[in-house]
C-alpha positions in Angstrom: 10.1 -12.4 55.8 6.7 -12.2 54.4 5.1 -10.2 51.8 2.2 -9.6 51.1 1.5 -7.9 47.1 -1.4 -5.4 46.3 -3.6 -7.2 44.1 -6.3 -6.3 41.4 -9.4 -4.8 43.0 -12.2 -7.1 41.7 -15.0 -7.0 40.0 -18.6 -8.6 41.3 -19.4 -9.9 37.9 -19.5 -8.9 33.8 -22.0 -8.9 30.9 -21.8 -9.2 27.2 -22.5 -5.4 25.9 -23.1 -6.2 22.2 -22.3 -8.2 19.6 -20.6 -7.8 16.0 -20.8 -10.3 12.8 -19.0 -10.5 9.9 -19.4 -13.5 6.9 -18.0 -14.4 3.5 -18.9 -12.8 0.2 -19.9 -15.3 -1.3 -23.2 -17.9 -1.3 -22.1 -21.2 -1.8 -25.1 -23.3 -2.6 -25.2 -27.1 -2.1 -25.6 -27.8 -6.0 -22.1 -25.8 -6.2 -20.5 -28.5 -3.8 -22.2 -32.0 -4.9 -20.6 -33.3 -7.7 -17.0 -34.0 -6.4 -18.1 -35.7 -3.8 -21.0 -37.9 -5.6 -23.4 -36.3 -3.5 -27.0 -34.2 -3.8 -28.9 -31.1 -2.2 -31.0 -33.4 -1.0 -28.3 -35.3 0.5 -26.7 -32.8 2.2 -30.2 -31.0 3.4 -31.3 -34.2 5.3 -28.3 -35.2 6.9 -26.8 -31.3 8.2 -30.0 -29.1 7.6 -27.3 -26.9 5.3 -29.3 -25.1 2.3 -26.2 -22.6 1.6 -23.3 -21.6 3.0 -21.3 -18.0 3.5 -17.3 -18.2 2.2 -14.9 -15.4 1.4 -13.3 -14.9 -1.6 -9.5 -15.1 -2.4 -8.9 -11.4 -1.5 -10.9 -11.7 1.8 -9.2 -13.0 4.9 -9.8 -14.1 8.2 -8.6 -11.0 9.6 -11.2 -9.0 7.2 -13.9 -10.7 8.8 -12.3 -10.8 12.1 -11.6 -7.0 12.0 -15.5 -5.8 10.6 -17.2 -8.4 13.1 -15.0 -6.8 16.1 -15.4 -3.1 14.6 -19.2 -3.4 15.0 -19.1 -5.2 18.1 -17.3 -2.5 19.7 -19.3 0.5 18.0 -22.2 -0.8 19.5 -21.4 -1.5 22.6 -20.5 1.9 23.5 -17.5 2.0 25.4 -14.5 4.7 25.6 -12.3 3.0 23.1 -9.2 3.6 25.8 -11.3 1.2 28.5 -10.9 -1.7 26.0 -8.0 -3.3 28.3 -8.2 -6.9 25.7 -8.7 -8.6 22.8 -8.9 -12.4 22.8 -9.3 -14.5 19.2 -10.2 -17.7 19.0 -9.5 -19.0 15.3 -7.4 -22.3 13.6 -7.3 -20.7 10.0 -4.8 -17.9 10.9 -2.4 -18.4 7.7 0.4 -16.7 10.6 1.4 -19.4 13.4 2.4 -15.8 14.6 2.5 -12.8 15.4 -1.3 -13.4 16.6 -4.0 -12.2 14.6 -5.2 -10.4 17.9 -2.2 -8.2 18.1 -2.4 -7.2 14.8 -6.5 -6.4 15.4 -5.4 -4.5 18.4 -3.4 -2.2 16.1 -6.6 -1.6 13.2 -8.6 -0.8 16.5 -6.4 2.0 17.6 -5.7 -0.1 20.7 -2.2 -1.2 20.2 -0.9 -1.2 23.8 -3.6 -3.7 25.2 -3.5 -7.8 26.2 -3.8 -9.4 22.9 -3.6 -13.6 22.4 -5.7 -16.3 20.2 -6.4 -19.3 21.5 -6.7 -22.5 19.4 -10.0 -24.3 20.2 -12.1 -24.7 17.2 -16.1 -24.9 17.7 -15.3 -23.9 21.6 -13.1 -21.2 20.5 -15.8 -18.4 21.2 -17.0 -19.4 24.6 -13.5 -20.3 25.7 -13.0 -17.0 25.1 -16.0 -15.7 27.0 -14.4 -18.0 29.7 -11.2 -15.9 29.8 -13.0 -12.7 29.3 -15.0 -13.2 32.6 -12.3 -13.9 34.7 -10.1 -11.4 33.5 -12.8 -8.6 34.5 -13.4 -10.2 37.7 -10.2 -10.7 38.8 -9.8 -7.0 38.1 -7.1 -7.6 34.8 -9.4 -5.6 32.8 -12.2 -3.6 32.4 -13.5 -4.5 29.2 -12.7 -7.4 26.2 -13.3 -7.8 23.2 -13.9 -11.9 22.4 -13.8 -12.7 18.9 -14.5 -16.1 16.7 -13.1 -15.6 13.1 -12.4 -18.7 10.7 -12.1 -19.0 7.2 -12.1 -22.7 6.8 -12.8 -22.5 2.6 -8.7 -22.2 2.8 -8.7 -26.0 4.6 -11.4 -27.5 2.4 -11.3 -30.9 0.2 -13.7 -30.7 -2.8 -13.7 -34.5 -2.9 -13.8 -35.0 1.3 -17.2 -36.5 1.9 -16.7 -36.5 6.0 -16.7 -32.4 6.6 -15.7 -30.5 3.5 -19.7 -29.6 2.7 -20.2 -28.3 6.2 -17.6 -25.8 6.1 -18.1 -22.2 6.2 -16.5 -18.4 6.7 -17.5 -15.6 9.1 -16.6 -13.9 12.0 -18.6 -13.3 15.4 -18.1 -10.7 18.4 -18.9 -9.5 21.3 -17.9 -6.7 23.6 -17.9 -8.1 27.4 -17.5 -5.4 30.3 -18.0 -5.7 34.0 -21.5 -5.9 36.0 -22.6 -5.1 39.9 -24.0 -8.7 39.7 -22.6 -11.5 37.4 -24.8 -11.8 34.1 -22.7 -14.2 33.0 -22.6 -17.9 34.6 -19.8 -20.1 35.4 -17.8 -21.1 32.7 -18.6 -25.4 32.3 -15.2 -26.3 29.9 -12.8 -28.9 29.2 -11.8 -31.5 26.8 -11.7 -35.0 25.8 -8.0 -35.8 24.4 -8.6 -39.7 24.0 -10.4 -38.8 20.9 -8.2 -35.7 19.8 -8.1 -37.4 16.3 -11.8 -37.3 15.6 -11.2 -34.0 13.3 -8.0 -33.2 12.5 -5.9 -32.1 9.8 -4.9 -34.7 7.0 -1.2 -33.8 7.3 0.9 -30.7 9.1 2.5 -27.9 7.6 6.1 -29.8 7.8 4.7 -32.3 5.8 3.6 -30.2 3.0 7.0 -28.1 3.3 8.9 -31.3 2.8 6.9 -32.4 -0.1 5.6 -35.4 1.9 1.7 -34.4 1.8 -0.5 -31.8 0.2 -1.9 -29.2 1.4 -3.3 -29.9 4.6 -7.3 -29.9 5.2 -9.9 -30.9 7.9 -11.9 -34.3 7.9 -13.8 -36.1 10.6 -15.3 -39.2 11.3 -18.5 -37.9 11.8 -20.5 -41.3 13.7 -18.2 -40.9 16.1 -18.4 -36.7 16.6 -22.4 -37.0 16.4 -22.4 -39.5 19.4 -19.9 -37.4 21.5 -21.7 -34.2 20.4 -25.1 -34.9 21.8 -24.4 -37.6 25.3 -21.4 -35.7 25.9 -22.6 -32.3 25.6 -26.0 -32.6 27.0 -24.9 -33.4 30.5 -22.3 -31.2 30.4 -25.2 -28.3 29.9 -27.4 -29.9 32.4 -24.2 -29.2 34.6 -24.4 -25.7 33.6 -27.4 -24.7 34.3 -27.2 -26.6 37.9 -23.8 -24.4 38.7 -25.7 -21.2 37.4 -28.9 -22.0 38.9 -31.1 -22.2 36.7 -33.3 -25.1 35.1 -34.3 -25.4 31.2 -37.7 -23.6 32.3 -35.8 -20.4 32.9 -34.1 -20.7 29.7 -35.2 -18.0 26.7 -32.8 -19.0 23.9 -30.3 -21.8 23.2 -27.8 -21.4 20.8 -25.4 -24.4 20.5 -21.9 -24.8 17.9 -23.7 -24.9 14.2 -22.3 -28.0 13.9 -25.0 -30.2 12.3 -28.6 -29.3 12.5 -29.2 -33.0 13.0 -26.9 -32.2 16.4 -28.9 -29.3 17.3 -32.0 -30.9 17.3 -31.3 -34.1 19.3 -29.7 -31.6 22.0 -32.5 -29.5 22.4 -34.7 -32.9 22.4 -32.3 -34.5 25.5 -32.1 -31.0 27.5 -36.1 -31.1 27.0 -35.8 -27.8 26.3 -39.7 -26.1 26.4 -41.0 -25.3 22.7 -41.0 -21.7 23.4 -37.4 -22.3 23.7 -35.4 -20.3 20.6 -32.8 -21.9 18.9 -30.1 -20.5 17.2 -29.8 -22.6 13.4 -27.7 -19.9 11.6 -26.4 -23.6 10.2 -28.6 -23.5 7.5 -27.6 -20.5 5.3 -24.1 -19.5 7.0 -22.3 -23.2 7.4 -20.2 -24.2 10.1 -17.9 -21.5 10.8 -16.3 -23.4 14.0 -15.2 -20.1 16.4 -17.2 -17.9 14.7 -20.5 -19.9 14.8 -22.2 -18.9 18.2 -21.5 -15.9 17.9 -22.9 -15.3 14.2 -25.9 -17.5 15.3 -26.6 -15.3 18.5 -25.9 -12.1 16.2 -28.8 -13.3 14.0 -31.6 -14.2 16.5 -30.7 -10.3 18.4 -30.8 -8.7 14.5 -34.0 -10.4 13.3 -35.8 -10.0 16.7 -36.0 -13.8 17.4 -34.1 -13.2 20.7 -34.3 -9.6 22.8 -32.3 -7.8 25.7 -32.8 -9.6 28.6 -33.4 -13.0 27.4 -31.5 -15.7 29.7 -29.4 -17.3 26.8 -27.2 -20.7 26.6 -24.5 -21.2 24.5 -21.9 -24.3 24.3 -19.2 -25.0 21.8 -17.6 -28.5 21.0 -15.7 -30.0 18.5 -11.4 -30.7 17.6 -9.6 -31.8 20.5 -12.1 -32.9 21.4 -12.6 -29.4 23.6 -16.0 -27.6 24.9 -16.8 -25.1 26.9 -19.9 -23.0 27.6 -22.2 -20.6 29.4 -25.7 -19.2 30.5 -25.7 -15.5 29.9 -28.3 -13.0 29.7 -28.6 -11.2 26.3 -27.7 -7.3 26.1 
């Protein structure tokens, strides 16, 4: 016999409806950072463009910046709170392996009963969740979702590591996506490249530490090897991006990459050839690098300070552990 199941009516396309952003309490100022590592402002300026950086205090989690960023996000998108079908997190600093932290969000957001999962990409985190979010609208899973990136690395930092630990920021970024009569969001360009899942990583595991056999556990990098990746790996990936979406780099209004490096930033924007009227997201500079919650903090700034209006034909792309990246062209609520 065969059957043949009802499925999903589906959706034409979906749009990001607003945004939310949430970062540390605390300025952290080169000069605070420099002298474990025998290092200087200057130093540190030239080779990441970082002037400051935004990290919680003890008493502030992840989820505290997780919850405000996704709190605004939804306030200001508008929705009926009881049409927010999911809530997708992407973060690595979740001190819980589980329950999720998105479960527990969907509880503080009066939304207990709806899809809830993290996902564990890094600096892709946030457009891998964009990713999801699309198709599950789409495909008719749910009307609306709610796509955070919330990290609070300061809790995996080495004072003395001279590969990443200056780098390293807190924050959390949102953003409300909900279905559309035509897709305002492209095709999703992701993947990842496992041969060099060591490049950043963790100096030890949780086991390790239980078992007295390492300390505490924090990030590191060799960072020769990530810039390379980062800018011949990732520029032809966008170039890819904009081809499946249709668009060229003339069409695009604002480009707003993982605040990984500001060195990174720039030598992307200078293979893309990206037109000088081209704005660039380089939230780097005063917030860190946040990993999940970078993009979305970055995009959160250009939209609050006017840099970047409704209607403006973004791209955004994430990249880093794993190594995993994933991105998008979107057009800006």
């Amino acid at each position: 016999m065969t059957v043949t199941l009802k499925a999903h009516p589906t959706v034409a396309g979906s749009r990001v409806l607003a945004y939310g952003a949430a970062r540390g309490d605390l300025v952290v100022p080169n000069d605070d950072l420099v002298g474990p590592i025998d290092s200087s402002d200057e130093w540190i300026r030239q080779r990441t463009g970082i002037i400051t950086r935004t990290r919680a205090s003890e008493q502030m989690g992840v989820q505290d910046l997780a919850l405000a960023a996704g709190r605004e996000a939804v306030e200001t998108s508008g929705i009926d709170l009881e049409t927010l079908d999911a809530i997708i997190v992407s973060t690595i600093s979740f001190p819980y392996p589980t329950p999720s932290l998105a479960t527990w969000l969907a509880g503080q957001l009066g939304r207990p009963d709806v899809i809830a999962y993290d996902i564990s990409a890094a600096c892709a985190g946030f457009a891998y969740g964009i990713g999801q979010a699309d198709a599950l609208i789409r495909s008719g899973s749910a009307r609306n979702v709610l796509v955070i990136g919330a990290e609070k690395l300061s809790d995996y930092v080495s004072p003395t590591d001279r590969s990443i630990s200056f780098l390293l920021g807190d924050g959390a970024g949102a953003a409300v996506v909900g279905p559309s009569e035509v897709p305002l969001i492209g095709p999703t360009v992701w993947g990842s490249d496992g041969d060099h899942w060591e490049t950043i990583r963790m100096t030890g595991s949780l086991t390790q530490f239980r078992d007295g056999e390492e300390p505490w556990p924090t990030l590191e990098q060799d960072g020769r090897t990530v810039f390379r990746w980062a800018v011949w790996h990732t520029a032809a990936k966008i170039r890819e991006m904009l081809e499946l979406s249709g668009l060229t780099v003339e069409d695009v209004d604002v480009f707003v990459p993982h605040q990984a490096n500001m060195r990174i930033i720039d030598e992307l924007a200078k293979q893309l050839k990206l037109p000088e009227n081209v704005v660039i997201g380089r939230d780097i500079a005063e917030t860190g690098n946040t990993s999940a919650a970078s993009i979305p903090l970055a995009t959160h700034r250009l939209l609050a300070e006017g840099q970047a209006k409704s209607g403006d034909v973004l791209v955004q792309f994430g990249f880093g552990a794993g190594l995993a990246y994933a991105g998008q062209v979107l057009v800006l609520p």
